[in-house]
C-alpha positions in Angstrom: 29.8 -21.8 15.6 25.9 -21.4 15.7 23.1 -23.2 13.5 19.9 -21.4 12.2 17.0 -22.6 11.3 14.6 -21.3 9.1 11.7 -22.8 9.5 8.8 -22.8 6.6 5.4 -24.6 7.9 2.1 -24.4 5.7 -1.0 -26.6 6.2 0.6 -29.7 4.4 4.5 -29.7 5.0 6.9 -28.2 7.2 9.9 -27.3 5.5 13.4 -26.4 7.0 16.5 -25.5 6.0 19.6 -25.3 8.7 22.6 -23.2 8.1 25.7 -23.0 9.8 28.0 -20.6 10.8 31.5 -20.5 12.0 33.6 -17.4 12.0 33.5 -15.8 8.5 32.2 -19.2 6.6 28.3 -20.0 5.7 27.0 -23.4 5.0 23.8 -25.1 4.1 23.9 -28.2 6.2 20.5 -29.7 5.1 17.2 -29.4 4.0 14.4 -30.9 6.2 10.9 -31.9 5.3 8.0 -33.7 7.1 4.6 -34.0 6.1 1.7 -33.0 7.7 -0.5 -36.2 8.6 -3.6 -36.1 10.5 -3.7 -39.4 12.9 -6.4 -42.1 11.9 -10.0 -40.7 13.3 -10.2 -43.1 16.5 -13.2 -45.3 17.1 -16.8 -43.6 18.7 -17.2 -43.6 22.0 -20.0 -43.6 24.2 -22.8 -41.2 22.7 -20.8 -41.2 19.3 -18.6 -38.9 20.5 -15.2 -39.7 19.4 -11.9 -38.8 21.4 -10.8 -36.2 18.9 -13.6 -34.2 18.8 -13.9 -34.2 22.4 -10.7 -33.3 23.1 -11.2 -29.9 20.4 -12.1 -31.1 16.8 -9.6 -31.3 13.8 -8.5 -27.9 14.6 -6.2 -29.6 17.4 -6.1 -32.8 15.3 -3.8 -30.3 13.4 -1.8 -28.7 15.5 -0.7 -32.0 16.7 -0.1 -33.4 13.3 1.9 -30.0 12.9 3.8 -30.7 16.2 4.9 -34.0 15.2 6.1 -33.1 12.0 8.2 -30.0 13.7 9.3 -32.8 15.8 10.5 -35.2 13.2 12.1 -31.6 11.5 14.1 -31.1 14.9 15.1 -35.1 15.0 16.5 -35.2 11.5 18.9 -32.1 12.5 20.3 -33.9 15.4 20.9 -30.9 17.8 18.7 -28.3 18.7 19.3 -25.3 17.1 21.0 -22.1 18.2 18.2 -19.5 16.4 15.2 -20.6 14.7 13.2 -18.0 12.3 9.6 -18.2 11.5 7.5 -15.7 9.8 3.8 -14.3 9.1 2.3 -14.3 5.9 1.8 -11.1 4.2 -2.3 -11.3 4.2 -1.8 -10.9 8.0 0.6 -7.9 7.9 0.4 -4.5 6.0 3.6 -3.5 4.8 4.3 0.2 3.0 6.7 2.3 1.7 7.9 5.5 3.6 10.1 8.1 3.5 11.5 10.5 6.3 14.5 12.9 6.4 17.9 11.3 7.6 18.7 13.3 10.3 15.4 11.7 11.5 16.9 8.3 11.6 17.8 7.8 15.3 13.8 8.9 16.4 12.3 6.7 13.4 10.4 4.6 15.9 8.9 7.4 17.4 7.8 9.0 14.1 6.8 6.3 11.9 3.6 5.5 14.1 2.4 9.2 12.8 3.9 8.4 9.4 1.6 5.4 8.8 -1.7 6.4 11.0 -4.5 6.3 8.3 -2.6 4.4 5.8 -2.9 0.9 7.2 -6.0 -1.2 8.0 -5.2 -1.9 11.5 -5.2 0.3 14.8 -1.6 1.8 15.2 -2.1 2.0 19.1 -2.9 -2.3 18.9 -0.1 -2.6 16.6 3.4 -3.2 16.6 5.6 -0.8 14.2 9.0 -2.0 12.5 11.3 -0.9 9.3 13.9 -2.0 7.1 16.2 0.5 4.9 16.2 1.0 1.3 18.5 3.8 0.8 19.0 7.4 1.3 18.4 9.7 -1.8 18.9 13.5 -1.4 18.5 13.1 2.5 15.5 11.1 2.4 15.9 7.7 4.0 13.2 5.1 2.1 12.4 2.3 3.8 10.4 -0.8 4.3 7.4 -0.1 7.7 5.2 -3.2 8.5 2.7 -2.9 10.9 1.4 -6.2 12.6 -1.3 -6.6 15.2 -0.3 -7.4 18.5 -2.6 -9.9 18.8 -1.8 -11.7 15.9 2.1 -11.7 17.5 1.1 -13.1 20.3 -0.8 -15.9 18.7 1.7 -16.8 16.3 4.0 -16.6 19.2 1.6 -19.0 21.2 1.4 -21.7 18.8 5.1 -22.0 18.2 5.5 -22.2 22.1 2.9 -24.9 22.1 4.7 -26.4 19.1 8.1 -26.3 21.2 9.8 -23.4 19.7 10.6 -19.9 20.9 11.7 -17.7 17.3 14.2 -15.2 17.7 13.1 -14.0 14.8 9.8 -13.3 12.8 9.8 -12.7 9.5 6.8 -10.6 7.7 5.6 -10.7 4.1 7.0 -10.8 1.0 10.7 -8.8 1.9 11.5 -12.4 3.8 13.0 -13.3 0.6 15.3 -10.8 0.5 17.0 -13.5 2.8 18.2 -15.6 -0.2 20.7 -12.5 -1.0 23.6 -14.0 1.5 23.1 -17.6 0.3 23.0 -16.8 -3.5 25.7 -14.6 -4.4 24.3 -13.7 -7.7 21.5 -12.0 -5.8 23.6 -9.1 -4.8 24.3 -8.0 -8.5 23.0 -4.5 -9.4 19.8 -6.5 -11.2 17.0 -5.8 -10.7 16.5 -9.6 -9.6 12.3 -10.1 -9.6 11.5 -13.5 -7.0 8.1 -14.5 -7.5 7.0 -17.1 -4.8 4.0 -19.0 -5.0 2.8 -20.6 -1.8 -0.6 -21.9 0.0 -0.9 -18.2 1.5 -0.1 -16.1 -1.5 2.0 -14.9 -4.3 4.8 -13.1 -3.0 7.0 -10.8 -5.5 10.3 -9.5 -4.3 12.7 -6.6 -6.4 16.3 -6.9 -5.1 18.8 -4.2 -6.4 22.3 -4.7 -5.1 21.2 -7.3 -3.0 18.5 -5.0 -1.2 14.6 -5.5 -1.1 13.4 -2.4 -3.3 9.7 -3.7 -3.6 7.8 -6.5 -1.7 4.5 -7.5 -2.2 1.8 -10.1 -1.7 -1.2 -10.9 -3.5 -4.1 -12.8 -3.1 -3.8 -15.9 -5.5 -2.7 -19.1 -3.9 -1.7 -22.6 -5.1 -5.4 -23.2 -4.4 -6.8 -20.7 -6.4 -4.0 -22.0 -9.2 -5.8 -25.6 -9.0 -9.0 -23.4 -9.3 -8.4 -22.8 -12.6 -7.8 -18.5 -11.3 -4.3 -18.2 -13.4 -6.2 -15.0 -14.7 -6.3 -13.1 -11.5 -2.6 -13.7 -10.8 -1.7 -12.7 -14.6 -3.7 -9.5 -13.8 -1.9 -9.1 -10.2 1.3 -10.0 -11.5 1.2 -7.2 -14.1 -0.2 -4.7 -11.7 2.4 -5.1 -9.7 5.3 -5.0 -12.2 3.9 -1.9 -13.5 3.9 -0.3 -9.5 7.2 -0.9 -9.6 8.4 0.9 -12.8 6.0 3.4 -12.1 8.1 4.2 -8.9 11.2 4.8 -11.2 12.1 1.1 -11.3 13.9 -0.1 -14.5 12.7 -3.7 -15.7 14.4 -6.7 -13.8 16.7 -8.4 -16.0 16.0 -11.9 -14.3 12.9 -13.3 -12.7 13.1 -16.1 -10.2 10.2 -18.7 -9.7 10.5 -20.2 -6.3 9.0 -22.5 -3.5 6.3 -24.8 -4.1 5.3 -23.9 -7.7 8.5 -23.8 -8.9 8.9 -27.8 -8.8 6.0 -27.8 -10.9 7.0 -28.4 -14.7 5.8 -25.5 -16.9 5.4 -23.2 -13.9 8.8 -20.7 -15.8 7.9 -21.0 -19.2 3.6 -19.8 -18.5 5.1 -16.7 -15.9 7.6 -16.0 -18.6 4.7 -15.4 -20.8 3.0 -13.2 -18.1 6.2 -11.0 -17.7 7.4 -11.0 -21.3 10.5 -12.2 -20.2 12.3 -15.8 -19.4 12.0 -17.1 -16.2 14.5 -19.1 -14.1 13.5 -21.4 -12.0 15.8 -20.4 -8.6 19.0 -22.8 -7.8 19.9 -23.5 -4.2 22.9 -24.5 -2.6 23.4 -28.3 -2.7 23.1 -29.9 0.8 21.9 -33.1 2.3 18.2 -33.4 2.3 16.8 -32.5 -1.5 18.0 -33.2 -5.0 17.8 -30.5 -7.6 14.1 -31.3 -8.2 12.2 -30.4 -5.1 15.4 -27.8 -4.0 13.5 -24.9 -5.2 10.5 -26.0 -3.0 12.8 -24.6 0.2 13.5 -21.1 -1.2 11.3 -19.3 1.5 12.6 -21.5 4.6 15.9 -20.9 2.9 15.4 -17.3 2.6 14.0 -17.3 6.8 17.3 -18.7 7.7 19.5 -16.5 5.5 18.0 -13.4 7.2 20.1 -14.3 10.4 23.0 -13.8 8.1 22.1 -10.2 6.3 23.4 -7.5 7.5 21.8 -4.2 8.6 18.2 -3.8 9.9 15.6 -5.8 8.8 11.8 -5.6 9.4 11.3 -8.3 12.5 7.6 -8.6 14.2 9.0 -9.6 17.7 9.5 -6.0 19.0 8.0 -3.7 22.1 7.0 -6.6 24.6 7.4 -9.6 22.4 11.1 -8.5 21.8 13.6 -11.7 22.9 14.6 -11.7 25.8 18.3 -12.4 24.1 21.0 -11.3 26.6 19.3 -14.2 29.0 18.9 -16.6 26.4 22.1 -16.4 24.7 23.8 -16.5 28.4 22.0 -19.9 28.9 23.2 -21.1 25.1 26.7 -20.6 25.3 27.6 -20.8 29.0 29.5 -23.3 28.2 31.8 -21.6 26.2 31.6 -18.5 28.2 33.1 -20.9 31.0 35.7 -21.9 28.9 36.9 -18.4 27.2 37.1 -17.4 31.2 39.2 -20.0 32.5 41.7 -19.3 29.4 41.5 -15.3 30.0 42.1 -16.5 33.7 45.0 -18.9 33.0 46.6 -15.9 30.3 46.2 -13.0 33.0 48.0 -15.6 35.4 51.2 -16.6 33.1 51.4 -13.1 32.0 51.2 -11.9 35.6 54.3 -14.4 36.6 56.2 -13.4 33.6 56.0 -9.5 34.4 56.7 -10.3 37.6 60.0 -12.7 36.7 61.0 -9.8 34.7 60.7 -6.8 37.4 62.4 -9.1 39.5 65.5 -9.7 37.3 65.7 -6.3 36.6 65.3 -5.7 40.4 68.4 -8.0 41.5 70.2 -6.1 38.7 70.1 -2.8 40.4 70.7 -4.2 43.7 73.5 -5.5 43.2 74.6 -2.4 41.1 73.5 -0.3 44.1 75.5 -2.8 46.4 78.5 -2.8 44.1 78.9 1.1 43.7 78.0 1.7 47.8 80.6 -0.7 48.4 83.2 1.3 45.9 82.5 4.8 47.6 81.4 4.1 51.1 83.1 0.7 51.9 79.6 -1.3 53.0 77.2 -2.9 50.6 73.8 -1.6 50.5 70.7 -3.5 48.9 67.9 -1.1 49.8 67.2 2.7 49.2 67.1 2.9 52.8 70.7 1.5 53.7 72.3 3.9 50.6 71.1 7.2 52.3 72.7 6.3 55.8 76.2 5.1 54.0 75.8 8.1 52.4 74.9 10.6 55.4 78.3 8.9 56.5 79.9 10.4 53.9 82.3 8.7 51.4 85.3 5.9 51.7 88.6 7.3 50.8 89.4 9.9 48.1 86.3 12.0 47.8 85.7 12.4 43.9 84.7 16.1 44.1 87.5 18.6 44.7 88.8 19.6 48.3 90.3 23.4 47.6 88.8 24.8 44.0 89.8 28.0 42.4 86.8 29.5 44.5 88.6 28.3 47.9 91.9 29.9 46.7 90.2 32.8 46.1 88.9 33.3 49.4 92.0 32.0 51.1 93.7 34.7 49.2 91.6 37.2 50.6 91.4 36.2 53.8 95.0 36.5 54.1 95.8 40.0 53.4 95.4 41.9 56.5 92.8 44.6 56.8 95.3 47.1 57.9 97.0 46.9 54.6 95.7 49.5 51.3 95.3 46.4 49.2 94.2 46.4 45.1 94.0 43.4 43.2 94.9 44.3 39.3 95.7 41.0 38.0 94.9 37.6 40.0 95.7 34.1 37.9 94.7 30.5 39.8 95.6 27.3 38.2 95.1 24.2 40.2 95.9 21.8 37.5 94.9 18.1 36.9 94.5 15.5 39.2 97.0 15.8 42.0 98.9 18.1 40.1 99.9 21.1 42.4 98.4 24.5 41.5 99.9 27.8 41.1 98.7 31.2 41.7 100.2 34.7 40.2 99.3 37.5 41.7 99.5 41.6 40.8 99.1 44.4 43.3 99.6 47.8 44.4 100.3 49.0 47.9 101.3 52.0 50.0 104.5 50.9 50.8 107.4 48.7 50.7 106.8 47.1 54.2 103.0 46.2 53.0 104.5 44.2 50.3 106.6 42.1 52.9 103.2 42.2 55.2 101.4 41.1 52.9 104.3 38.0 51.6 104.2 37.2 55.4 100.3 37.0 55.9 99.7 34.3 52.7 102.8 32.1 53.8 101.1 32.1 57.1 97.5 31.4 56.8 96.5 28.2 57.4 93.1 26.6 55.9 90.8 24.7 58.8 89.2 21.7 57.6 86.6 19.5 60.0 86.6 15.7 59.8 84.3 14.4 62.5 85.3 15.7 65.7 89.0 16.2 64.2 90.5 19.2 63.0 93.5 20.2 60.8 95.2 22.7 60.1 96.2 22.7 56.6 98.7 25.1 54.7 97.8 25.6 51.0 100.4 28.0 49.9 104.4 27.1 49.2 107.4 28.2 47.9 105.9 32.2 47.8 108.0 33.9 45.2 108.1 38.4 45.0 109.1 39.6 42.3 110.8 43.0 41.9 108.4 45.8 43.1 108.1 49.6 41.4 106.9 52.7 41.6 103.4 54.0 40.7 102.4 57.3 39.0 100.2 57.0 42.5 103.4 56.7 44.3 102.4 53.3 45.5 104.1 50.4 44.9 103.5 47.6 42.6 105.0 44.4 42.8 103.7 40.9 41.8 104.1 37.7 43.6 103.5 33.6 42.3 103.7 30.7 44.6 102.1 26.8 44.5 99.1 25.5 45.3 98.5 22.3 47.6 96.6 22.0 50.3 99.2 19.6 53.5 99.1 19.7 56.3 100.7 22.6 58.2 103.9 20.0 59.4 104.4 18.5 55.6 106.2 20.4 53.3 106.3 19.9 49.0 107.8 16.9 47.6 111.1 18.2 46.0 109.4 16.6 42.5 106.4 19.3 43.0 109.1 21.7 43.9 111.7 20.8 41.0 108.1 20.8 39.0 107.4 24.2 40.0 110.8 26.1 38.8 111.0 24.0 35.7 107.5 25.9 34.6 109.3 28.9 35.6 112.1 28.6 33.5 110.2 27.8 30.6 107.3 30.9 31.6 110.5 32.7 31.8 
């Protein structure tokens, strides 16, 4: 939540109006106004001299008057505010039109010095250079470029200092009032919407289209020349400047708006309306402490100063090159406080979200411990709880059973081959290995051809014989894989070899341990049925 003030001082009144805002919502939260009152002229002193004009003359006799009423301005708001907005008149400034190429946009400040050299009455090179959008047409970006003296920055700049204010902001000219567009929704219609300001500097005349300043300027008549009995010169002005406008492709506005200090002067819409051959409103602010409807209109302009902070997009601003705010320093110093106070809770969130990850990863680490120490415990007969402790139970080898087959097809295979001798003329024309299911005991079928007779019974003799070696530890057994051998009847080849085929089980015991009569009753009963 910030507040903005706009801040509106002329050689009688300082006006103000303070707006707040907080997240997406706006509000006017009062109109200020103090006059401007010069302190009864002390008494002469010695020589007739009196104080004041020792101490400077009326000239600081007003800026003091000016500082008190600033002073009463702040005291009526109750806190100081976050951004306050002032602005230079536009008889001090020299704003133009200009137009550049789009893809030109991102070196604007570099070109628009050389844009505007010649066109302006002021040295460029003592000047400071700024610009505010229009539009882009056919890849031409228009644009608002004020040029202000530096030295009339830095005295502007000097007196608000003296008058205890640093601006963030300073407005220029008549386009200032284009800050009335985000406090007056009806501003932001297509229009055109024709301001006309009447103030102790100037006339200031403003063209909004869509909400965006289209054509700004200032002319020379005052409230001053007004009392004068000049409402001539600004009829002439005023028409000049209507006709500018239209002659730059502008369509006639369809509203005018009298505002600030004129405006609460009864008659002031109905003689402009006559000037522009049009009616003229006289321009309705929010309601807000501070004014009734009557003198409202009087605070258009410090309205419009404080709206600007609202706007969106670029808009033209005096305090650049070395009178740019120092803002990152500035705004550090306003909201430390809440800086603080955003940390601690990012602190305190990055802490319970910390413990919360970590109460998670620590669940889900006793769950696979004890996962780990359960399935360790199954296979290798010792719980383990690290990574560490499951590749020694496992360099142990398993508990029990071990899941993975002892004597595959493979193993039969080469048992089977290793047991014919070498001596023997051995071919292989039909080989079947079934090991089964579980501890179900295997069977083998197998089809040959020899020389002889006698090789049959050699090679009958060899498989019942062989023996399969298997190493546990320092232990080895001797283990006999094939039972109950079975030859078949043997015949003749056209090779005149012999052919005969021979089946027997499968199960791997040890050399001592014959089959179960079950597995042997199992055996013959497939037989019968093969059979």
């Amino acid at each position: 939540m910030a507040t903005i003030l706009g801040l509106d001082i002329d050689p009688q009144t300082v006006r103000a109006v303070a707006v707040r805002t907080a997240l997406r919502k706006t509000e006017i939260i009062g109109y200020y106004q103090q006059p401007i009152e010069l302190a009864p002229p002390p008494e002469a002193g010695e020589g007739g001299i009196t104080v004041t004009e020792a101490a400077g003359g009326p000239e600081d006799a007003h800026q003091a008057a000016t500082r008190r009423a600033i002073r009463g301005v702040l005291g009526s708001l109750g806190q100081p505010p976050d951004k306050v907005i002032t602005e230079l008149s536009g008889d001090e400034v020299s704003i133009r039109k200009a137009s550049l190429p789009s893809k030109a946009a991102k070196k604007l400040d570099e070109l628009l010095p050389f844009e505007l050299e010649g066109k302006v009455p002021f040295d460029i090179a003592e000047s400071i250079v700024d610009h505010q959008p229009i539009e882009t047409v056919s890849g031409e970006l228009r644009m608002h470029a004020a040029v202000v003296p530096r030295e009339r920055i830095a005295a502007h700049l000097a007196e608000m200092r003296m008058f205890g204010l640093e601006p963030r902001h300073v407005a220029v000219g008549a386009v200032a009032l284009d800050g009335l567009v985000p406090l007056l929704p009806e501003l932001s219609t297509p229009g055109p919407h024709a301001l006309i300001d009447i103030h102790p500097e100037g006339t200031d005349v403003c063209i909004l289209v869509n909400g965006v300043c289209h054509f700004a300027r200032t002319l020379s008549v005052t409230i001053a020349d007004l009392d004068a009995g000049r409402q001539s010169v600004l009829e002439r002005e005023l028409r000049q400047t209507l006709a500018a406008w239209r002659m730059e492709g502008g369509s006639s506005p369809s509203t005018f708006f009298v505002c600030g200090q004129m405006a609460i002067r009864p008659g002031t819409d109905a003689w402009l309306g006559q000037i522009v051959g049009a009616p003229v409103e006289t321009l309705r602010l929010p309601q807000a402490p501070g004014a009734d409807d009557a003198v409202r209109p009087a605070f258009a302009r410090a309205a419009a100063l404080s709206g600007r902070a609202l706007a969106r997009g670029k808009h033209l601003d005096a305090r650049q090159g070395p009178f740019a705010t120092k803002q990152a320093a500035n705004a550090l110093r306003e909201h430390l406080p809440l800086i603080a106070a955003c940390a601690t809770a990012v602190v305190f969130a990055f802490i319970f979200s910390s413990y919360a990850r970590y109460s998670v990863l620590e669940a889900r680490h006793q769950q696979l411990e004890d996962q780990l120490a359960e399935v360790t415990q199954e296979y290798f007969g010792t719980e383990a709880r690290s990574a560490d402790m499951a590749l020694r139970a496992l360099s142990r080898g398993a508990r029990g059973d071990d899941p993975m087959p002892k004597f595959d097809a493979y193993d039969a295979l080469e048992a089977l081959s290793a047991a014919i001798p070498t001596e023997v003329t051995h071919d292989v024309r039909q080989l079947q290995i079934d090991l089964g299911d579980g501890d179900e005991t295997g069977r083998f079928s197998i089809r040959g051809t020899v020389d002889s007779v006698s090789d049959t019974e050699q090679v009958v003799q060899a498989i019942n014989n062989y023996r399969v070696v298997r190493a546990e530890g320092d232990t080895e057994t001797r283990l006999r894989c094939f039972h109950e051998l079975d030859l078949g009847n043997t015949t003749s080849t056209a090779e005149d070899r012999r052919s005969y085929r021979l089946e027997g089980q499968i199960r791997c015991l040890p050399e001592d341990q014959e089959l179960s009569e079950e597995e042997s009753s199992g055996r013959r009963g497939r037989r019968r049925r093969s059979n």
